[in-house]
Backbone as CSV, one residue per row, in Angstrom:
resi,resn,N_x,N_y,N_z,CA_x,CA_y,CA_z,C_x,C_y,C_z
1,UNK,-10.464,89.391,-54.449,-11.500,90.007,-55.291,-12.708,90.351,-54.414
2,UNK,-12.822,91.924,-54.280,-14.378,92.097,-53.424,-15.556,91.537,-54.418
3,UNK,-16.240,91.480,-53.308,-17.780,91.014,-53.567,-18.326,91.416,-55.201
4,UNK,-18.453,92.893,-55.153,-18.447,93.539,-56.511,-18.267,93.391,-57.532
5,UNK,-16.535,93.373,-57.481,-16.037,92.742,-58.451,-16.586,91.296,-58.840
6,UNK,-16.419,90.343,-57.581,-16.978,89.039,-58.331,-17.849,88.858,-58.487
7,UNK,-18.516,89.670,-58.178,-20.797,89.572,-59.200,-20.186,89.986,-60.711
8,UNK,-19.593,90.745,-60.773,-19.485,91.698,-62.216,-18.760,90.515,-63.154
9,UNK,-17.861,89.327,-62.280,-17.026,88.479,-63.004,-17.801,87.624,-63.366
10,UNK,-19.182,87.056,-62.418,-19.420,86.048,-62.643,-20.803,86.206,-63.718
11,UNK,-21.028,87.736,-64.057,-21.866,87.886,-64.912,-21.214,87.756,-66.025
12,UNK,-20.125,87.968,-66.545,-19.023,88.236,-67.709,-19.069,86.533,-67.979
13,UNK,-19.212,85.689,-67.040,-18.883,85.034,-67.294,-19.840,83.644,-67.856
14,UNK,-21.689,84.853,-67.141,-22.303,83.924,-67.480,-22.839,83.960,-69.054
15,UNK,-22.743,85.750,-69.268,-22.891,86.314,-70.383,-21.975,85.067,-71.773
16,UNK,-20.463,84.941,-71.630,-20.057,84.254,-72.300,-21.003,83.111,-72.425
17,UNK,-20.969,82.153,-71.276,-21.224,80.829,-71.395,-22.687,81.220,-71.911
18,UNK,-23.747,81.933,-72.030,-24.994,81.805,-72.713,-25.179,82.206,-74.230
19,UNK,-24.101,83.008,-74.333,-23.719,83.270,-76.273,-22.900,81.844,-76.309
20,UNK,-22.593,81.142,-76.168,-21.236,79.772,-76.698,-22.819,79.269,-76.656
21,UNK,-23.654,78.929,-75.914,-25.260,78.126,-75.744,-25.793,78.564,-76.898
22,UNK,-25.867,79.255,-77.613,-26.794,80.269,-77.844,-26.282,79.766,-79.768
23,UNK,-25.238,80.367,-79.929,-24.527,79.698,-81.134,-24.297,78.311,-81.193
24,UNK,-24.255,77.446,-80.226,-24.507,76.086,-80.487,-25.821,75.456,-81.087
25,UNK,-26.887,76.144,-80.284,-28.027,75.888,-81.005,-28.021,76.438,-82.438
26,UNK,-27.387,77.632,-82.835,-27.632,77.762,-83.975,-26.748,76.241,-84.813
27,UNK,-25.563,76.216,-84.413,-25.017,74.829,-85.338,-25.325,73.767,-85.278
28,UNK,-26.583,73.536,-84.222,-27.148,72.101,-84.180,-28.541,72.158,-85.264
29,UNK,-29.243,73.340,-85.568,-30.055,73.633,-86.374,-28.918,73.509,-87.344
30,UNK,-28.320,74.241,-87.823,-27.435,73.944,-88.955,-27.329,72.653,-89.350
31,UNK,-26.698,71.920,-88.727,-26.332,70.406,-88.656,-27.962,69.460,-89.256
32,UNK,-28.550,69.992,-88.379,-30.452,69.190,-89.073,-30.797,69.400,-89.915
33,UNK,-30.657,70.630,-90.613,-31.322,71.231,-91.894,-30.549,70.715,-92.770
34,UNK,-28.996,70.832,-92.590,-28.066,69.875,-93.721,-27.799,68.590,-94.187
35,UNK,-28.246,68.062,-93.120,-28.326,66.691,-93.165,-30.069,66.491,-93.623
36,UNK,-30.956,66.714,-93.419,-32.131,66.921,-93.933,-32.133,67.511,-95.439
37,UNK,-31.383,68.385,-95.872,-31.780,69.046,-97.280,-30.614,67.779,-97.940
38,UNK,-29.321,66.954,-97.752,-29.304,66.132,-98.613,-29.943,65.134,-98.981
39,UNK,-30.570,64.372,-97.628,-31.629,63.203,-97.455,-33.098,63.567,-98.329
40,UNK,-33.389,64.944,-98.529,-34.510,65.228,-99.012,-34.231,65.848,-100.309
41,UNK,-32.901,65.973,-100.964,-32.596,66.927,-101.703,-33.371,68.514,-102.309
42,UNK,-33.242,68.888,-101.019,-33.545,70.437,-101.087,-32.910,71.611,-101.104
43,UNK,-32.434,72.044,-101.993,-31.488,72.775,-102.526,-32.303,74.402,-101.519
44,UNK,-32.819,74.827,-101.315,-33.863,75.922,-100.530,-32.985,75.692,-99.233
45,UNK,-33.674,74.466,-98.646,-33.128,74.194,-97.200,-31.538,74.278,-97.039
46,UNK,-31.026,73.591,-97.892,-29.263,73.574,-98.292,-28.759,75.156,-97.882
47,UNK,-29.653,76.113,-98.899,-29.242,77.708,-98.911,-29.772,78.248,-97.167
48,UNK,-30.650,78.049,-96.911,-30.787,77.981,-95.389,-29.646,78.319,-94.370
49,UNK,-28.992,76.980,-94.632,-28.011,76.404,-93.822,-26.721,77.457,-93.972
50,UNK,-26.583,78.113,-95.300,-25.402,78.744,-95.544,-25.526,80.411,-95.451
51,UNK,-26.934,80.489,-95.139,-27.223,81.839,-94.559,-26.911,82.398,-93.275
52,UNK,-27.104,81.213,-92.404,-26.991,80.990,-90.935,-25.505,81.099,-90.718
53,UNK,-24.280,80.719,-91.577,-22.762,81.029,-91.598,-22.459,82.185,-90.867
54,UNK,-22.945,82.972,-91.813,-22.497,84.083,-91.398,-22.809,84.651,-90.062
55,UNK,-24.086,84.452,-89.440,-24.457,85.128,-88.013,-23.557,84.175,-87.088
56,UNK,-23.648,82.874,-87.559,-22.272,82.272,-85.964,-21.294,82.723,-86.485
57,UNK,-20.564,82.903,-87.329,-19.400,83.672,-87.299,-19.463,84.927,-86.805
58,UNK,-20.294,85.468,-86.671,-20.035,87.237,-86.088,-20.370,86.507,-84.789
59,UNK,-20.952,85.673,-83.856,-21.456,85.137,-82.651,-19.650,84.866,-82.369
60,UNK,-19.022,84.076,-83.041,-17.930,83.973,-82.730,-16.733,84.736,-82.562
61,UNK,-16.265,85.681,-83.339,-15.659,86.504,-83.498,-15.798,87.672,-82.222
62,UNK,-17.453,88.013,-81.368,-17.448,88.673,-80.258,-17.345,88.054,-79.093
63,UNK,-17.618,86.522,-79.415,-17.384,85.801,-77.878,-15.479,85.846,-77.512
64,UNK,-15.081,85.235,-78.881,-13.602,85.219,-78.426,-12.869,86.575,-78.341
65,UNK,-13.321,87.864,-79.100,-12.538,89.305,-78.141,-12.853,89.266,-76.942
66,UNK,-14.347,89.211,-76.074,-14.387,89.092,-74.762,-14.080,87.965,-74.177
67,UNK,-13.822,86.587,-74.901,-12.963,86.052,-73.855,-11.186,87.002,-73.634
68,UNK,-10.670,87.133,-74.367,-9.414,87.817,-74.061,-9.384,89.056,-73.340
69,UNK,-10.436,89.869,-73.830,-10.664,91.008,-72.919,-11.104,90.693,-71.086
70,UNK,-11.369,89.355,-71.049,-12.042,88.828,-69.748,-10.454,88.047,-69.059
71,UNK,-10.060,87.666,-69.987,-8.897,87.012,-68.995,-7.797,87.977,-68.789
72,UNK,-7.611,88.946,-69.586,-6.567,90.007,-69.583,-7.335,90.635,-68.283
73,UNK,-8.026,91.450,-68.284,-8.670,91.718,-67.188,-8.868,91.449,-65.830
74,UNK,-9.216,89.944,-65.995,-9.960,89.461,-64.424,-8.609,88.522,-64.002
75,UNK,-7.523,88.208,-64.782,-6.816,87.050,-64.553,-7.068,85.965,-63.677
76,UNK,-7.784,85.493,-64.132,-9.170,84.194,-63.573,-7.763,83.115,-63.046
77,UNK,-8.132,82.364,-62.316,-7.298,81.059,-61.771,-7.915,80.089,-61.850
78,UNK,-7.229,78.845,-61.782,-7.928,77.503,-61.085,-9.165,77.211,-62.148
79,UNK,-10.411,76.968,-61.135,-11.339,76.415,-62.247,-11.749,77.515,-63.194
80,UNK,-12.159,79.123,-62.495,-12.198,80.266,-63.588,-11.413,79.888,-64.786
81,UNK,-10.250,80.044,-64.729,-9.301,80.020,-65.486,-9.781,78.976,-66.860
82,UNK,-10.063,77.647,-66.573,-9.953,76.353,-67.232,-11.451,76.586,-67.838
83,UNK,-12.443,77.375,-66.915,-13.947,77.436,-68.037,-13.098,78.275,-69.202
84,UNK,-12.237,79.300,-69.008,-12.308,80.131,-70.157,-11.530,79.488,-71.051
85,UNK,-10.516,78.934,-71.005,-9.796,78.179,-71.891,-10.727,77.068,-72.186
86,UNK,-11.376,76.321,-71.624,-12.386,75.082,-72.192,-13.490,75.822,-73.424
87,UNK,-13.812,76.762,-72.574,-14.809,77.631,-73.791,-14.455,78.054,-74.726
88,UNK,-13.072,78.623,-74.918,-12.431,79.054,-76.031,-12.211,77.819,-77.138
89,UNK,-11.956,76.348,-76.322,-11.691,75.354,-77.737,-12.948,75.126,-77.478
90,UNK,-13.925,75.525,-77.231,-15.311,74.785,-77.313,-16.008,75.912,-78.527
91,UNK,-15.472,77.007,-78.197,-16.092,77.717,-79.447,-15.511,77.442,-80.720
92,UNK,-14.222,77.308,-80.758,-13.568,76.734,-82.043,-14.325,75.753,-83.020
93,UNK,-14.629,74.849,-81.902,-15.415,73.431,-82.132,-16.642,73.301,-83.113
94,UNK,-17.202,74.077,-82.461,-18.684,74.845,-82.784,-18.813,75.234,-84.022
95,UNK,-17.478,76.543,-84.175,-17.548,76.800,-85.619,-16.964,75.833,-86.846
96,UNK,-16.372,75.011,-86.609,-15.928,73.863,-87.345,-17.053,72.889,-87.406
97,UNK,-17.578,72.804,-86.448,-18.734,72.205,-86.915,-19.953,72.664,-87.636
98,UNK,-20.190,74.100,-87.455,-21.219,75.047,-88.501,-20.277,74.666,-89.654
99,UNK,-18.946,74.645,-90.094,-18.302,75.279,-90.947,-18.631,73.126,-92.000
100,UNK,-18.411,72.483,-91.119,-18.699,71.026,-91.641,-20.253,71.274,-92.250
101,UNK,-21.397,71.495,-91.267,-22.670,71.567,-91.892,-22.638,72.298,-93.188
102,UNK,-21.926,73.269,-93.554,-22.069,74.208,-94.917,-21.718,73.446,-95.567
103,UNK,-20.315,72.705,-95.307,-20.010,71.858,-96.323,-21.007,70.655,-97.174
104,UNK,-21.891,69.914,-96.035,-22.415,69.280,-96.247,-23.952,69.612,-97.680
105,UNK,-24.156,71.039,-97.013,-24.924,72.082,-97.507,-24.573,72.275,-99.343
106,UNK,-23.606,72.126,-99.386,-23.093,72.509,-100.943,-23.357,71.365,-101.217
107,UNK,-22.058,70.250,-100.961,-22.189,68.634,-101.750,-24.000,68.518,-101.978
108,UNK,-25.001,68.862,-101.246,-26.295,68.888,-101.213,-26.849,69.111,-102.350
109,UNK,-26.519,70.313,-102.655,-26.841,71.655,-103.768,-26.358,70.783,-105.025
110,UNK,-24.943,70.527,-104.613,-24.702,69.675,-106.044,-25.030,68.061,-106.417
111,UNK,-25.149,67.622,-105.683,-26.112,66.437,-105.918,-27.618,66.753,-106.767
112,UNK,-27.913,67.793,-106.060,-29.386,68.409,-106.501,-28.898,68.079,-108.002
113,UNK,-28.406,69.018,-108.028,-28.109,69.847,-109.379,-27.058,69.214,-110.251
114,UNK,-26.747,67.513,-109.798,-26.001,66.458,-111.101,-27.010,65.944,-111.520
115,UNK,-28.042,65.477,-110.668,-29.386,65.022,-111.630,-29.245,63.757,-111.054
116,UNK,-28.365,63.072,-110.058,-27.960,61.821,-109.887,-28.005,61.184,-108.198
117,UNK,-29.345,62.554,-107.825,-29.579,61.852,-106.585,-30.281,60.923,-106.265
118,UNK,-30.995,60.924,-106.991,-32.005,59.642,-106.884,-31.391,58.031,-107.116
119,UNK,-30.029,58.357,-107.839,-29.358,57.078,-108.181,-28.708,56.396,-106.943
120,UNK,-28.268,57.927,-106.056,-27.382,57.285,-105.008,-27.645,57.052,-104.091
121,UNK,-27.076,56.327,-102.827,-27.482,55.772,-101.902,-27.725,56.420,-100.582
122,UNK,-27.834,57.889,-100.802,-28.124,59.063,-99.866,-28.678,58.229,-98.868
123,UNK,-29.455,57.574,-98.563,-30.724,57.488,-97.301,-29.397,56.389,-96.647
124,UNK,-28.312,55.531,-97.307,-27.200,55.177,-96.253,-26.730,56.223,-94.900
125,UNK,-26.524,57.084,-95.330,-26.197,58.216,-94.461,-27.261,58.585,-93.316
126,UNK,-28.273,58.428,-93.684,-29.439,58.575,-92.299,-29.180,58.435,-91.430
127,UNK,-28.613,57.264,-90.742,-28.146,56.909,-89.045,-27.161,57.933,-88.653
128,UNK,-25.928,57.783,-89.625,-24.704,58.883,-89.421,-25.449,60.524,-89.094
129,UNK,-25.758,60.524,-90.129,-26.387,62.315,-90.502,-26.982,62.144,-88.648
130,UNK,-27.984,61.392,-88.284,-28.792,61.486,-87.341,-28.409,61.406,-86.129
131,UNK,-27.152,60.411,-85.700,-26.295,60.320,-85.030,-25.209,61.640,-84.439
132,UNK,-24.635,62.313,-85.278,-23.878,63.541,-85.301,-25.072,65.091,-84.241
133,UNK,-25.752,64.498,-85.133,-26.695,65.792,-84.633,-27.788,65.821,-83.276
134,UNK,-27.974,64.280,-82.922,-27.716,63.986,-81.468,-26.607,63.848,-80.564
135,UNK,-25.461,64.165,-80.971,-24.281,64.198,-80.155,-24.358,65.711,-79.761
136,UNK,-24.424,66.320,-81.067,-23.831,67.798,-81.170,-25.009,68.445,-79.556
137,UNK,-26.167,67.974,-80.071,-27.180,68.392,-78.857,-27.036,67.843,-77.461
138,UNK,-26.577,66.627,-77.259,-25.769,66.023,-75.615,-24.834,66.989,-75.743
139,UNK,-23.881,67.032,-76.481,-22.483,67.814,-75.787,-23.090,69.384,-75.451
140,UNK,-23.770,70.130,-75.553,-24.206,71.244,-75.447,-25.027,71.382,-74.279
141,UNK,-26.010,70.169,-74.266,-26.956,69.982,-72.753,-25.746,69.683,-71.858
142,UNK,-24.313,68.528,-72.281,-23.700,68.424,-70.979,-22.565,69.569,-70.775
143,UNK,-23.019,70.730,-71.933,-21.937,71.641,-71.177,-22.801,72.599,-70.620
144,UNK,-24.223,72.888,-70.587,-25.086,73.371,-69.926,-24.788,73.494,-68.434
145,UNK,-25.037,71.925,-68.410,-24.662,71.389,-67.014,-23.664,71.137,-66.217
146,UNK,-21.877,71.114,-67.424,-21.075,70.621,-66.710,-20.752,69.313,-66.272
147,UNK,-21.915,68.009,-67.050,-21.699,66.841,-66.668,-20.601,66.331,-67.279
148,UNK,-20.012,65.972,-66.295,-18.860,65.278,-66.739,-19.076,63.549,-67.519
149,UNK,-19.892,63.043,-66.449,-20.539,61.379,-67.182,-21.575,61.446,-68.593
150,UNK,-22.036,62.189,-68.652,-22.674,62.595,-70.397,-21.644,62.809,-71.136
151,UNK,-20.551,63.840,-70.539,-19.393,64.293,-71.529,-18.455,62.657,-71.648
152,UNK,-18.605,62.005,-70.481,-17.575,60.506,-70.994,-18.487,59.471,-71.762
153,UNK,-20.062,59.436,-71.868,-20.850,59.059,-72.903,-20.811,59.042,-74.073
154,UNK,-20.664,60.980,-74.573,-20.617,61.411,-75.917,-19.470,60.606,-76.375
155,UNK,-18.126,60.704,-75.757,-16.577,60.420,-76.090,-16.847,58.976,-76.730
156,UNK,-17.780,58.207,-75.829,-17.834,56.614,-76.659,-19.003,56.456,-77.478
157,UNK,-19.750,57.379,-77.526,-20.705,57.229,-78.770,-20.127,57.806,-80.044
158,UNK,-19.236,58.623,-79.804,-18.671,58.921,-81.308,-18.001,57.750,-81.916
159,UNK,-17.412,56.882,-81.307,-16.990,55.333,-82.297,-18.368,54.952,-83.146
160,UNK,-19.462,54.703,-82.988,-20.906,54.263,-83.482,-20.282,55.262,-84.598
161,UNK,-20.422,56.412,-84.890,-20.630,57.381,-86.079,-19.186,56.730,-86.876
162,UNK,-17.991,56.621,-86.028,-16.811,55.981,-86.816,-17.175,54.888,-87.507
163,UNK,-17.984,53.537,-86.977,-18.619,52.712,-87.628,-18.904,52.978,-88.544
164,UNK,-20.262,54.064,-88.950,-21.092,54.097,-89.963,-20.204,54.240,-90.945
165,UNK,-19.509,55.338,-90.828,-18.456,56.530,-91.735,-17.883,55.318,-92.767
166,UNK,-17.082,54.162,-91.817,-16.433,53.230,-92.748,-16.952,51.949,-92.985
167,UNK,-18.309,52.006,-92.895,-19.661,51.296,-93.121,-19.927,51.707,-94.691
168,UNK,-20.373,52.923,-94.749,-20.372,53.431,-95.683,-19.596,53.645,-97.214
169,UNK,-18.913,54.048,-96.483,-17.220,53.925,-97.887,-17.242,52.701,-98.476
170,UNK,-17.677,51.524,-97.710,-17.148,50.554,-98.207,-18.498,50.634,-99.337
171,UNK,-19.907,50.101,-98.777,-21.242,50.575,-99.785,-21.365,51.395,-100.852
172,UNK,-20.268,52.037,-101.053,-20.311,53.232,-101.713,-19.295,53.340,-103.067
173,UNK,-18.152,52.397,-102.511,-17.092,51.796,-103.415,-17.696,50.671,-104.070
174,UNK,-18.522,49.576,-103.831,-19.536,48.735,-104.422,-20.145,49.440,-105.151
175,UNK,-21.231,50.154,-105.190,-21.984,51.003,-105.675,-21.374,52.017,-107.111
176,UNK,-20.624,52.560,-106.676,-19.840,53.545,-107.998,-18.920,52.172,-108.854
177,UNK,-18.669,50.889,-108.177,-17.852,49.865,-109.115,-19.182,48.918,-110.375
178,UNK,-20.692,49.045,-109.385,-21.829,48.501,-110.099,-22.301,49.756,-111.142
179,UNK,-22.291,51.034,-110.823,-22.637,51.830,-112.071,-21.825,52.904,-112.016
180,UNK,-21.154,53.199,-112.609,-19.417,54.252,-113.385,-19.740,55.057,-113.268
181,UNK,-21.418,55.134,-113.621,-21.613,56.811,-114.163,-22.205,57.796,-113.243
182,UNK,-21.831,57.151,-112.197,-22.772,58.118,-110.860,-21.261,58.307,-109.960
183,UNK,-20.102,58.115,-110.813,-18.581,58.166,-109.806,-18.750,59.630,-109.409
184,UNK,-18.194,60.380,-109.787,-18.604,62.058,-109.503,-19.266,62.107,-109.106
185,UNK,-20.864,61.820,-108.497,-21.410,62.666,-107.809,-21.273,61.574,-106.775
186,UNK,-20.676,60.508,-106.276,-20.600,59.568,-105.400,-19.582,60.117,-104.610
187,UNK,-18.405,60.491,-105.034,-17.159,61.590,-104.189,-17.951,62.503,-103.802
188,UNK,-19.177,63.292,-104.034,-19.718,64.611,-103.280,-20.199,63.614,-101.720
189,UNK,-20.702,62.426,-102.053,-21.110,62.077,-100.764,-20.001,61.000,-99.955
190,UNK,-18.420,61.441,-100.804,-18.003,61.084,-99.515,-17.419,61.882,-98.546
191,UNK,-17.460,63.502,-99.237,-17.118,64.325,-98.601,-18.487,64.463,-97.642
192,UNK,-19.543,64.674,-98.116,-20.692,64.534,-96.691,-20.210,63.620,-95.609
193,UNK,-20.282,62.065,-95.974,-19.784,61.066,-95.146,-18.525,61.615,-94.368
194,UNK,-17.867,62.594,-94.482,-16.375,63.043,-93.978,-17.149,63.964,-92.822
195,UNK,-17.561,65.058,-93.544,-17.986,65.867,-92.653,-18.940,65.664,-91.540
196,UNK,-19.824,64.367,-91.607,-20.345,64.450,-90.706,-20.105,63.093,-89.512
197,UNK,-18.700,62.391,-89.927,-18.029,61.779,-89.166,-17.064,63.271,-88.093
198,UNK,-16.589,64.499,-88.567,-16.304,65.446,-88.231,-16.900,65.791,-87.246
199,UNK,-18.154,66.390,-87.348,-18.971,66.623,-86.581,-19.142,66.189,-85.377
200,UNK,-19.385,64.724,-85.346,-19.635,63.715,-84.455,-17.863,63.987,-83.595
201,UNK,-16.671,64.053,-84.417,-15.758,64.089,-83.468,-15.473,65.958,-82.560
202,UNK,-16.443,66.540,-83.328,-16.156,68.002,-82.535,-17.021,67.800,-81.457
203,UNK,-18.552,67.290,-81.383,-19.318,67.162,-80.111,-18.146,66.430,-79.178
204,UNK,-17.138,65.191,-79.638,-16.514,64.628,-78.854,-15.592,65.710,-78.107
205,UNK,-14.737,66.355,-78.891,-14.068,67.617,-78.562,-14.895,68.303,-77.242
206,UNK,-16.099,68.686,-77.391,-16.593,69.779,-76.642,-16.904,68.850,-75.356
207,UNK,-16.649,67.351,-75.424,-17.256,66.844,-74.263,-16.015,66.584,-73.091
208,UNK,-14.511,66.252,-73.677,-13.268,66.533,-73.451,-13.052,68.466,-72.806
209,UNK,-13.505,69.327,-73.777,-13.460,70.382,-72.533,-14.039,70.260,-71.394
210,UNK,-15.235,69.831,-71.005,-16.399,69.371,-70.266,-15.083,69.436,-69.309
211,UNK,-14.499,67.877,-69.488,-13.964,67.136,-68.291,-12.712,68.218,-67.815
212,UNK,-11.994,68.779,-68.647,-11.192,69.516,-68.673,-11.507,70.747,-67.667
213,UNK,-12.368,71.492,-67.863,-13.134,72.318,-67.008,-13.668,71.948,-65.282
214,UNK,-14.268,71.048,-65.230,-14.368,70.468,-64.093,-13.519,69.646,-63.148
215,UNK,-12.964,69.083,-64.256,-11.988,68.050,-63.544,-10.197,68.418,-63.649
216,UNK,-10.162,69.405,-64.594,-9.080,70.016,-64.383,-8.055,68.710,-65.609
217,UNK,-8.570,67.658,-66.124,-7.924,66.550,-66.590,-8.078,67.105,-68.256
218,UNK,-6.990,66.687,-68.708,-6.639,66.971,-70.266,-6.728,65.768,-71.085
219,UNK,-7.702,65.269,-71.534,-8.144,63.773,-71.478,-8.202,63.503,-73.409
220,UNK,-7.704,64.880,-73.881,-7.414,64.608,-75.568,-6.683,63.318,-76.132
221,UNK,-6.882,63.196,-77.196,-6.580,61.924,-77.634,-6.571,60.241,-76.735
222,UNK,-6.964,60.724,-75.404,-6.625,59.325,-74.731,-7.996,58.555,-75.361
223,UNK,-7.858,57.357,-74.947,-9.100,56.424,-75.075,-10.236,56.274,-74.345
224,UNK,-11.511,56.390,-74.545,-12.463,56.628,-73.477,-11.333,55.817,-72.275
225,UNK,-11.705,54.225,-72.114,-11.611,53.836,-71.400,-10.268,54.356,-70.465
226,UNK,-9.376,54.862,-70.822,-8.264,55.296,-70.060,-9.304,56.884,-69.166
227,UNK,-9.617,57.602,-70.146,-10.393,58.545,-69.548,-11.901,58.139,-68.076
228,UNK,-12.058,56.658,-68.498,-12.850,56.554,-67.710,-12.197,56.304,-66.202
229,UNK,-11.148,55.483,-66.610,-10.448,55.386,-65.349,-9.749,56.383,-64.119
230,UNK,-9.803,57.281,-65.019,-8.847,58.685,-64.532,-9.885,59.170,-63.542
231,UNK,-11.018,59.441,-63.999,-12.154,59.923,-63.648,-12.697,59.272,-62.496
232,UNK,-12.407,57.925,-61.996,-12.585,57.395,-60.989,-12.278,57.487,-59.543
C-alpha cells in the first residue's frame, strides 16, 4: 500500500472510529437521562431519551455501510482488520444499549402514568442505574485509548451490577408479596432492573472488543480471571 493510499486508509479509519465515539456519547446521555427520568419520574425527560433513538440509529446504519464499503475496499489485515471487526460488534453494542435505555424510558412513562411510583421502591435501583452508566463511559474512554487493563476492569466490574440486579429481585418480590396492589407496576421495574443489568453487560462486550483488537485474543464468554491470565 503506497503512502497515499495509507493516509486516505487511515483517515477512513479515523473517520469511523470518531462517529462509533461520537454515538456512544449519545447512548451514554441516553443511559443518564433514563435512568434519571425513572428515579425522578419524569415523563418529559423519559420522551427525551426516545427522541435521541432515532439519530443513533441513522449514526448507525452509516457507520456500518462504510465499515463494509472500507473492508471490501481496503482489505485491511492483521490488526487493521480486527479494529474493523471489533468496531462493528462494538457498534452493535451501542445500539442495544441506546435500544435498553428506551426501554427503560417507557417502563418510566408508565410508572409515571400507574400513579404507583411513589409506592415503589424506584430509588433501589440508584446504584445499578448509576453503575451501568459509569461503565458505559470507561468502556468508551478505554476504547478511545485502546486500553486493554481498563477494558479487563470494566469485564469485572460488571459482576457488582450482577449483584445489584439479583439484589433487587429479591426486594422487590418482598415488596409486591407486602402490598398486591402495586404487582403490575412492580414487573415494569423489573424489566428496568433487566435492562440496565444489560447495559452494564454491553459496556462489558465493548471492553472484550478492546482486547480483541489489540491483543488479537477472543476473550467472550471466558471469565475475567482466565482473561486476565491470557493477557499476561
Amino acid at each position: 500500500m503506497d503512502k497515499h493510499i495509507s493516509s486516505q486508509f487511515d483517515a477512513e479509519l479515523n473517520s469511523i472510529s470518531t462517529r462509533v465515539l461520537e454515538m456512544g456519547g449519545m447512548v451514554e446521555r441516553q443511559i443518564q437521562w433514563a435512568v434519571q427520568a425513572m428515579l425522578e419520574e419524569d415523563a418529559e425527560l423519559a420522551d427525551k431519551v426516545l427522541d435521541v433513538e432515532n439519530e443513533i440509529n441513522r449514526i448507525e446504519l452509516g457507520v456500518d455501510a462504510d465499515l463494509s464499503t472500507t473492508i471490501a475496499r481496503r482489505q485491511p489485515t492483521a490488526r487493521d482488520l480486527r479494529f474493523l471487526i471489533g468496531i462493528s460488534k462494538t457498534l452493535g453494542n451501542l445500539e442495544r444499549a441506546g435500544d435498553e435505555a428506551a426501554r427503560i424510558a417507557r417502563m418510566a412513562t408508565s410508572i409515571v402514568h400507574s400513579g404507583h411510583g411513589r409506592r415503589l421502591p424506584v430509588s433501589e435501583l440508584r446504584l445499578a442505574g448509576e453503575l451501568a452508566a459509569a461503565l458505559m463511559r470507561r468502556a468508551l474512554d478505554a476504547l478511545a485509548r485502546l486500553d486493554v487493563e481498563e477494558a479487563v476492569a470494566i469485564m469485572r466490574e460488571d459482576d457488582r451490577i450482577d449483584v445489584e440486579f439479583n439484589g433487587f429481585l429479591r426486594k422487590l418480590v418482598t415488596f409486591m408479596m407486602e402490598d398486591p396492589r402495586t404487582i403490575s407496576a412492580s414487573l415494569d421495574l423489573v424489566f428496568v432492573a433487566k435492562a440496565i443489568e444489560r447495559i452494564g453487560d454491553h459496556a462489558k462486550n465493548i471492553g472484550e472488543q478492546i482486547i480483541y483488537i489489540v491483543r488479537g485474543l477472543d476473550v467472550r464468554h471466558a471469565p475475567v480471571e482466565t482473561v486476565e491470565s491470557a493477557l499476561r
